[in-house]
Structures are given as structure tokens and as C-alpha cells.
N, C-alpha and C positions, 0 to 999 in steps of 0.2 A: 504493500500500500504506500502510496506517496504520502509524504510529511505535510503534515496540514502547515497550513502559511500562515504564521504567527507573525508578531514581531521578533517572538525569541527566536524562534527559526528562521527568520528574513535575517536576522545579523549574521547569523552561520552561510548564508550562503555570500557565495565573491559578487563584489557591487566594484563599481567605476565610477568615477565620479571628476567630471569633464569644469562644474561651476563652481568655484569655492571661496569664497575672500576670506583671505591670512587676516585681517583686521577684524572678521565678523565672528570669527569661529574661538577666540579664547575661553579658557575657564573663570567662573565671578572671582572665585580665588586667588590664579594669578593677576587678573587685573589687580585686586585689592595686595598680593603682594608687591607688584611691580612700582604702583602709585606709592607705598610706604620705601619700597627700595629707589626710588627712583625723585621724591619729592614731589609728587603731584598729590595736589592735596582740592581739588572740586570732584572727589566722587560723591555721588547720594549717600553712600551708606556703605561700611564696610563689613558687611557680615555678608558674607557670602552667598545664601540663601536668600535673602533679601535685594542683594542687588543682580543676583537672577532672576529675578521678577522683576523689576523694574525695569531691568532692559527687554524684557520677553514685554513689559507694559508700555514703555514707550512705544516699542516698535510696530505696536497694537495698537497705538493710539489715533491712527490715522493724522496723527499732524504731522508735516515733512522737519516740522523744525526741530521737534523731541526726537522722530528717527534720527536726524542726522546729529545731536547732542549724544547719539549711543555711542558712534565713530569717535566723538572728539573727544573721547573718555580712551577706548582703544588706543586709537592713536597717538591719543597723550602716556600712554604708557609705555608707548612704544620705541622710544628714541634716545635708546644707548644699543650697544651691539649685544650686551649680557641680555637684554629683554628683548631682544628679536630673537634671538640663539634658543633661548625659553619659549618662548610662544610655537616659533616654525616645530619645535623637538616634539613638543603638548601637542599640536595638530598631527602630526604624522601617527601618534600614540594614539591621540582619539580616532584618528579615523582606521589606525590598522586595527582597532579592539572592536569599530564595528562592522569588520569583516571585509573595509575595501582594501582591494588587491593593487588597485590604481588610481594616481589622483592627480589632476592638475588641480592647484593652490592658486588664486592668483595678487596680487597687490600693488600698491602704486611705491615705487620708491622715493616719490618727491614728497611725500607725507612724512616720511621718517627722518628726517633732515636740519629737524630745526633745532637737536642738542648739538649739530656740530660735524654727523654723517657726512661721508661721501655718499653719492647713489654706488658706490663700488665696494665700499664698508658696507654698506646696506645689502647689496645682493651677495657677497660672500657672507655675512651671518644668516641669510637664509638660509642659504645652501649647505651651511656648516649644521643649524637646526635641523633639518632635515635631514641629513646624515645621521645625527646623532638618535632622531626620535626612529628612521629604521629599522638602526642599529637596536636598541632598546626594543620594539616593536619585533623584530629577529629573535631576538633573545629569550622572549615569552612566544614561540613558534608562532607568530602572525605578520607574514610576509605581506610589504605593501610599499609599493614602487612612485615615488613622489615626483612628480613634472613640474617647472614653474612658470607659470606666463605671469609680465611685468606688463602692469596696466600705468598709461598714459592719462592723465583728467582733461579731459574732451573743455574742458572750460579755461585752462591755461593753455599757454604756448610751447610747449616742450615736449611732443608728442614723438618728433622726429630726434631728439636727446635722447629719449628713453627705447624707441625702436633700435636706435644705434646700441643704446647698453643691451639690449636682449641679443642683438647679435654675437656682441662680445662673448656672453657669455653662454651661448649656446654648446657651447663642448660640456660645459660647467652645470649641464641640470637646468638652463633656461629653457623651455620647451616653444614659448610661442611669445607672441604679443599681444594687447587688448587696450581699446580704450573702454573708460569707464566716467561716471558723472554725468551731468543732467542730459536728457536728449534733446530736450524739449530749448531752440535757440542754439544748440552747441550739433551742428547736424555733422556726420560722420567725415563729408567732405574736408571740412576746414583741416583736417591731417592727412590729407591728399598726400601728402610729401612723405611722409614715415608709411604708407602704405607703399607709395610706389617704391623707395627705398628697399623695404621689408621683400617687397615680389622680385626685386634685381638681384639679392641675395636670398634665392631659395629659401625664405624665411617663412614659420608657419606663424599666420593673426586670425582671433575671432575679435567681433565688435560686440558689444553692446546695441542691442537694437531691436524696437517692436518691443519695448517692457512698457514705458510712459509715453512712448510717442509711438504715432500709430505706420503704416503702410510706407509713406515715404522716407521714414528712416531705415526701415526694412533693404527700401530700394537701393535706397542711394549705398549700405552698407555693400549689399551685395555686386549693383552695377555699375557703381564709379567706381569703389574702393576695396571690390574684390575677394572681398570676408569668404573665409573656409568655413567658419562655423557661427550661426548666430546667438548671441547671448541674451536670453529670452525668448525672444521672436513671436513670443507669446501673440502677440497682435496681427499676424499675420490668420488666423483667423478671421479677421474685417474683411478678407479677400476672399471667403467660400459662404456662399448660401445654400442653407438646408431648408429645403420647401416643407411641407405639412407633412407630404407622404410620405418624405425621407429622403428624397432624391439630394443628391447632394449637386451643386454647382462650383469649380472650383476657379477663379480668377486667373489673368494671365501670371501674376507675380507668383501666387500660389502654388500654382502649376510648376512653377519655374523649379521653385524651393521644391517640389517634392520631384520632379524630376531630375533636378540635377543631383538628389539625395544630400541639398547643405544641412549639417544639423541643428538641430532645435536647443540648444541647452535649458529644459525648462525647471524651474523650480517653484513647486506648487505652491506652498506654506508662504513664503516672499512674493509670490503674487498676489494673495489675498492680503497681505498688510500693504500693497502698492496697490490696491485696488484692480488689478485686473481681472481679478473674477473673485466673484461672493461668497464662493464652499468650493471646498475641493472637487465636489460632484460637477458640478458648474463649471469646474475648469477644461480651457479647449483642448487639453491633452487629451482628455476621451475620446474626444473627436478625430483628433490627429492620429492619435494612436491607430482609430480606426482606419482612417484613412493612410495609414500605413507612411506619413512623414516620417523620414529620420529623428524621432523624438528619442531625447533623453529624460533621465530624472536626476535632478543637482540640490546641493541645498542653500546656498549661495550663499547666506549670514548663519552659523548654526547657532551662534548666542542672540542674537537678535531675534529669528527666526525659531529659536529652541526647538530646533528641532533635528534629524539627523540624516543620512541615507537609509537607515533601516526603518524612523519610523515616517519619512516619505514615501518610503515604499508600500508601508505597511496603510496608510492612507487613501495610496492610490486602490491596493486591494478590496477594501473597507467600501470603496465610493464607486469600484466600476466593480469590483467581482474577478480581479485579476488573478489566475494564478500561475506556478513555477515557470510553465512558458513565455507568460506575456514581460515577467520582471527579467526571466533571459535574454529575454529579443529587446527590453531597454538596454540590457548589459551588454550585449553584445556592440548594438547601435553605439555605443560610449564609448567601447574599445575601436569600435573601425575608426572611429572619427577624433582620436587622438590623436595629439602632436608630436609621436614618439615614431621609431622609425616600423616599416613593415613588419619584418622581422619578431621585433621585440611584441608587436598586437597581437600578431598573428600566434604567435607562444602561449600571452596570455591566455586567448581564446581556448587555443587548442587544449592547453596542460593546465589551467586553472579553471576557467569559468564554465566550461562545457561538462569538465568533469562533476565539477563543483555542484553544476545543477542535478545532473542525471542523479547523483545520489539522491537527491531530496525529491525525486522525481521518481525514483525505485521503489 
């Protein structure tokens, strides 16, 4: 008999995990250590449990101004190399413990800069956290392969600065590039330059695009600026109509996205605090899912978002009735469309994830 789909059971099985922001994902704990080691002294409250809710309550709050007060807490914690080395090491641990085998992390390194950083101090303590937490992570037999794409803020000018540091350190664990920050006014184009840079040097970028702005950001990410994989894309949904009887209509952009198989990085639980859809049931991943898009499942802030890979998965189960099959064919979808080379997916797939499932499927 196959293994009923829990959430205990969804952590046991190998997940991917393509969406992830290093700044959203910390523990209430290390924040509250790193602000006493580090002298930041405007957190709400230091007890740990306590300002796990609070950030789970901002980010619920539906105001853009308490969400983004959860980052400048993060972030303010984050700017010596000892507390990036801690943070990146905690991520790699939390996510190999809940059973992912692979993961792009991604962050902005101009954020971290203001004790005094280089952007080059900044991505070598990444790199070195991340080492160390799958080192740690190894050691307690839970294997889990860490990627890093360096996000650009689409609202300063320094897009084509940081598309150059990802190059650099592309031997080093860099996996890809991304911009990140508001859509809405900052449209994908204005980093024309670091994209086309990025394509002259075989370099792999997803955008941000289709989370707060709808269709034409979608466009432009994919048809000026070339995006391999989109970061939400959530909204691309506004380009298929489903009629009464079911028939479904699917738009030329739509169309495009699911034929040319660009993928979805979508992450449910963060689109209902950005308002893109009202209940997980609601959300156009069933849709898509059905209509067979390259969709993924990501968690994008797991402290803001409180929430994980296993139990967004275990959500999507709960709200569409998914099982062992349909969360493989996400897992899968997330390993093709990784920034790492053929070779190394292709392994995963074969010697981790395939296996991984048919147990739970036996």
C-alpha cells in the first residue's frame, strides 16, 4: 500500500526548491541572537516565540509597510560576515531537515553592506555558510545541494554591478541571477544591460515577474529580457479564460509560457499575504497545474510566510487532493529547471527523487 500523504510523510520525501530569500527564511532566535550580538537594538520583542508571530502577523497584515518593517529587522541583522556565515549555515540545516535535496537561496548583496561589506565579503560568507550548514546537514545523513542566485533591486541602479559579481563567482556556488523589489514603476526592462551582459556570458537569470504587476511585466521579463524562469508569474493566469463549461481559453503570452515550458516559481502561502489569490484552493496553481505549465512549488519568505516546502506541499494536497504523483511531477519540474548543470539534475532525478518517491508510492 502506498504511504498516505501527510505532512510527516511529505518531509520524508526529496523536494526542490527553485524560490527562496536568505533574508526571509531565518530563525526568531537567531534574529534575536544576532541583534544582541551585533547591537541592533529596534526588534519588537525578544523572546522568540513571540516574535515568531509577529513577523508571521505583520506579514498577514496586509499592509506593505509592516511587511517590509519584517526585512529591515532581517536585514539589520545581517551585516557582519559572523551573521551571514550563521544565517546561510541555519538555512541549509533547515531546509536539508525538511527533506530538500536541492535548493537555490536567493539575496540581494547590496543590502548587506552598510556595517562596512564588500559585495565580495558578502558572497564569500555565503558561500562559506552554506558549506558549512551541508557539511552539518551530511553529518546527520540528510544530503542537500545548495545553489545561489544574487538578486539585483529592480529600484536602484546597480543591476549590471551585481550581474557582473554573479558571474565572478559562478565556479564558487553562484548559480544564477535575479532581480527583485517592486514591479509595479521599476519594469524589468530598465536592466536591459545586466541581462544582455548575463546572455553574452552563458549566464543563467530568473526575474521576478506576474506577482504585483500583472501581464506586461510577465512580457517584457520574458520578451525583451529573456528570463529562463519566472519568479511568481503567478498573474499570468489574467491570460487564460475558463468558460462555464470548463473549456478553457489560453492567451497568446500564455500559450507562449507553456509552450516554450518557462517555469512558474510559484509560492502559495506568499501569494495570499500579496494578495494574489484569497485560499490556497483559489490559487491558479490548480489551474496551471492542470493545464500542465511548468509549475513549481517554493516558499519564498519561510519566516514571514511561516511556513515550509513540506507544509506547502502538504497545503496544496489538502486544497486540490494531490497525491505522491502530482508532488513528483512538481519535483521533478524544479529539478529540470534548475540553474545547475545537466549532469548534476539529471542524477538528482534519476538517484534521488525518482527513487525517493516510488518508495512512498510502494
Amino acid at each position: 500500500m502506498s504511504t498516505p500523504v501527510t505532512l510527516e510523510t511529505i518531509r520524508t520525501a526529496p523536494k526542490v526548491l527553485l524560490h527562496d530569500h536568505l533574508d526571509g527564511g531565518l530563525r526568531p532566535q537567531t534574529v534575536i541572537d544576532l541583534a544582541d550580538a551585533g547591537g541592533y537594538a529596534n526588534l519588537p520583542t525578544t523572546d522568540a516565540e513571540e516574535l515568531g508571530v509577529w513577523f508571521a502577523e505583520a506579514a498577514d497584515s496586509g499592509s506593505l509597510v509592516r511587511y517590509l518593517e519584517t526585512f529591515a529587522h532581517t536585514v539589520g541583522v545581517m551585516q557582519n560576515t559572523d551573521a551571514i556565515i550563521r544565517v546561510a549555515a541555519e538555512a541549509a540545516e533547515d531546509l536539508a531537515d525538511d527533506g530538500v535535496v536541492y535548493a537555490e537561496v536567493r539575496y540581494a548583496p547590496e543590502l548587506f553592506t552598510e556595517g562596512g561589506l564588500s559585495l565580495e565579503q558578502i558572497v564569500e560568507a555565503v558561500q562559506e555558510g552554506f558549506r558549512q550548514g551541508e557539511a552539518t546537514a551530511a553529518a546527520r545523513g540528510k544530503k542537500v545541494r545548495i545553489g545561489t542566485l544574487l538578486c539585483a533591486m529592480r529600484q536602484n541602479a546597480r543591476s549590471l554591478e551585481i550581474a557582473e559579481l554573479a558571474v565572478r563567482y559562478r565556479d564558487a556556488g553562484v548559480v544564477g541571477f535575479d532581480i527583485a523589489g517592486p514591479e509595479a514603476g521599476f519594469p524589468p526592462t530598465r536592466n536591459l544591460d545586466a541581462f544582455e551582459y548575463l546572455r553574452q556570458q552563458n549566464a543563467h537569470f530568473t526575474i521576478h515577474a506576474g506577482e504585483a504587476f500583472g501581464l506586461p511585466s510577465i512580457w517584457e521579463a520574458i520578451q525583451h529580457c529573456g528570463a529562463e524562469r519566472l519568479g511568481h508569474g503567478v498573474r499570468i493566469v489574467d491570460d487564460i479564460k475558463v468558460e462555464e463549461d470548463g473549456t478553457v481559453h489560453l492567451g497568446r503570452l500564455a500559450s507562449y509560457v507553456r509552450d516554450r515550458r518557462i517555469p512558474l516559481e510559484m509560492c502559495p502561502s506568499s501569494n495570499l499575504q500579496t494578495g494574489a489569490a484569497a485560499s490556497i484552493a483559489e490559487h491558479p496553481i490548480g489551474l496551471l497545474h492542470r493545464l500542465r505549465f511548468r509549475v513549481t512549488v517554493n516558499t519564498d519568505n519561510r519566516l514571514m510566510s511561516h511556513c515550509s516546502m513540506s507544509g506547502e506541499m502538504a497545503a496544496l494536497v489538502e486544497a486540490f487532493g494531490y497525491g505522491w504523483a502530482d508532488l513528483q511531477w512538481f519535483t521533478v519540474n524544479a529539478m529540470k529547471s534548475a540553474f545547475i548543470g545537466f549532469d548534476e539534475r539529471l542524477a538528482i532525478i534519476n538517484d534521488v527523487i525518482k527513487p525517493g518517491y516510488a518508495a512512498l508510492q510502494a
